[in-house]
C-alpha positions in Angstrom: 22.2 -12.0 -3.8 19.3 -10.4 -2.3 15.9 -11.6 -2.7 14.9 -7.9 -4.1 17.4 -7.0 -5.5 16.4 -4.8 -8.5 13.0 -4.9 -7.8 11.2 -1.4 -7.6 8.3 -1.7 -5.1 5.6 1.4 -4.9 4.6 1.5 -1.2 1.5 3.0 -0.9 0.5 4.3 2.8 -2.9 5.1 3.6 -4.1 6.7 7.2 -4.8 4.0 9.3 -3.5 3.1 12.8 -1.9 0.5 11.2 0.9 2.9 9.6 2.8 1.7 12.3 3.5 -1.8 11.1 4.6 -0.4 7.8 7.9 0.7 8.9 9.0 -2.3 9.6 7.6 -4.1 6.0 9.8 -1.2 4.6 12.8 -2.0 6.5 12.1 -5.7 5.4 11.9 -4.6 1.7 15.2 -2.3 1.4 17.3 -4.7 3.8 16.4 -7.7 1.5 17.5 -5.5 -2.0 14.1 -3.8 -3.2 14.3 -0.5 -4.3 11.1 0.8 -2.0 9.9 4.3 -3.5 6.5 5.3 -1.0 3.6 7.7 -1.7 1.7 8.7 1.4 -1.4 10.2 1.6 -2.8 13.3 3.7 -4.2 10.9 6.4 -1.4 8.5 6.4 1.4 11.6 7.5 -0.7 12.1 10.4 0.1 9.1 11.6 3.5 9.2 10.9 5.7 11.8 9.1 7.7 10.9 5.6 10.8 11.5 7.3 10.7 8.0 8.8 9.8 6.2 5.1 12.5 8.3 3.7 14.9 7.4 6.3 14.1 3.5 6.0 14.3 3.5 2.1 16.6 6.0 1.4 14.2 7.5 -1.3 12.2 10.5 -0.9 9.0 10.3 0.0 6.2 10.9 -2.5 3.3 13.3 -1.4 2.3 15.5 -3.6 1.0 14.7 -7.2 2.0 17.9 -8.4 5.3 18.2 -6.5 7.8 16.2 -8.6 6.7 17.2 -12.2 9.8 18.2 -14.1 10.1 15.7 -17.5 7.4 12.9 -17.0 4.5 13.5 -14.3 5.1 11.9 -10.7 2.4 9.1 -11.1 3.4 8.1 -14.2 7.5 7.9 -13.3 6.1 6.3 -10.4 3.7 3.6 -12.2 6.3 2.9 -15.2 9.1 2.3 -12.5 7.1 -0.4 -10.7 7.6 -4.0 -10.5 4.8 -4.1 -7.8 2.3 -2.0 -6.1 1.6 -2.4 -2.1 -0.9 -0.5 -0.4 -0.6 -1.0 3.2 -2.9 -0.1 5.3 -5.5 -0.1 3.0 -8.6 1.8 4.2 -12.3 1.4 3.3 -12.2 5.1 1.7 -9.0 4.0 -0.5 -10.4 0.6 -1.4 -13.3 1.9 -2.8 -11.8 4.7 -4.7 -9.3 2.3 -6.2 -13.0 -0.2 -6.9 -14.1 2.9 -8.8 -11.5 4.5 -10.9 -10.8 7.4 -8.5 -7.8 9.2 -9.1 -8.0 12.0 -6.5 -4.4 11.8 -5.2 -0.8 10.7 -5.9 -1.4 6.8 -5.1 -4.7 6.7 -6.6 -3.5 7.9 -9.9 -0.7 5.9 -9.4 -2.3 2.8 -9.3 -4.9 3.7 -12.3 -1.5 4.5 -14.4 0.4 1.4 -13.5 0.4 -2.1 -15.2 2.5 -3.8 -12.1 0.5 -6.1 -9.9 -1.6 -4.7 -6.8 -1.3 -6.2 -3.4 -4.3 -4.6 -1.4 -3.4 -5.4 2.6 -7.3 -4.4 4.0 -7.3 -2.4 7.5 -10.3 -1.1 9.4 -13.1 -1.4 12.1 -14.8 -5.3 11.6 -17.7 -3.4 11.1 -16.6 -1.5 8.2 -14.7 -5.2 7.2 -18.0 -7.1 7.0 -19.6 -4.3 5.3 -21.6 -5.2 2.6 -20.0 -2.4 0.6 -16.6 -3.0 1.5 -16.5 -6.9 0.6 -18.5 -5.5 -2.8 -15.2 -3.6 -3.8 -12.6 -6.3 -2.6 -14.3 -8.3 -4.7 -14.6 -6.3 -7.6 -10.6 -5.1 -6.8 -10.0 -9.5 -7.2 -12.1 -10.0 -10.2 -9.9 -7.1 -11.7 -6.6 -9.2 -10.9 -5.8 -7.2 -8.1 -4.0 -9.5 -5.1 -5.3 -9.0 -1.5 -3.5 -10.1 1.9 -5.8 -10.3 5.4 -7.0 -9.0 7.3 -6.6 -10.8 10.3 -8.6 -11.1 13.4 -7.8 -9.6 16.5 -7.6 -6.9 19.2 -8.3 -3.3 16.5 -7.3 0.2 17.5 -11.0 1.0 18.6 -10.6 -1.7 21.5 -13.1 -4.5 20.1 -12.1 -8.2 18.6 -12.4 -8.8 14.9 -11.3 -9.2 11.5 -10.2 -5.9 9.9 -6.7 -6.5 11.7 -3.9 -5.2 8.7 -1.7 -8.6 8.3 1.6 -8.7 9.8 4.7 -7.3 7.9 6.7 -10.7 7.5 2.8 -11.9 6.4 2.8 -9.2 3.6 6.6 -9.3 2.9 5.7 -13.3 1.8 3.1 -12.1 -0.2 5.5 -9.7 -2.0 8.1 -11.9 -3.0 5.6 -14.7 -3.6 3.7 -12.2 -6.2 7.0 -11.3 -7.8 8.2 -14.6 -8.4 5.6 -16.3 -10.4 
């Protein structure tokens, strides 16, 4: 028996350089049994396109709060239908909507609607890491019983050395399974 196996994970993608890495935690998810249903933002389809989520999960790929709204509204199907919540990459902008309530998108409302577990997976510039601000909202995201993976430290996209590194996919895979099992 798979580890996943009828577990419904909500992947949420933001933009972040680190889009790349999530491939390969979705391929991880649906090859181990999850049922892996993703909302990407605006941002995040710049980096990569939905077709390559869709093709991974075998689910369609959810953009567009008002796109699937036939009997129950997209968030909410999406919310109700989760076992857990991922966002990975999670930027600074996304981090401190979810801090304040924001629900200005699909995975924004999605998350205020759902009563799965959050894992958070932090990725950015160190600078915007360490910012006061930042740590402020992580924080306030823990206190609220949200769960939190990295980042690590390391070479970033902008080409300097430092924590804001997005955690590996077998690093946030663990994290998953560890969340889901207690």
């Amino acid at each position: 028996m798979n580890m996943l196996s009828n577990k419904n994970i909500v992947l949420g993608i933001t933009g972040g350089i680190a889009v790349y890495k999530i491939a390969e935690l979705a391929s991880l998810l649906t090859k181990n049994g999850g049922n892996v249903d993703v909302i990407m933002t605006d941002a995040a389809q710049k980096f990569v396109t939905p077709l390559t989520f869709s093709t991974l999960t075998n689910n369609q790929v959810n953009t567009d709060i008002f796109k699937e709204y036939i009997v129950k509204p997209g968030h909410i199907s999406l919310a109700d239908k989760a076992d857990i919540m991922v966002i990975a990459p999670a930027t600074a902008n996304t981090i401190a909507k979810i801090a304040y309530g924001l629900a200005d998108n699909l995975l924004t409302s999605t998350i205020l609607a759902t009563r799965a577990p959050i894992l958070i997976a932090p990725a950015m510039n160190n600078n915007m890491y360490s910012n006061r601000v930042t740590q402020e909202n992580l924080q306030k995201l823990k206190n609220l019983g949200m769960h939190t993976i990295g980042p690590n430290a390391g070479r970033l996209a902008c080409g300097r050395s430092g924590k804001g590194r997005m955690s590996e996919a077998s690093e946030i895979y663990e994290a998953i399974t560890g969340i889901l099992d207690k």
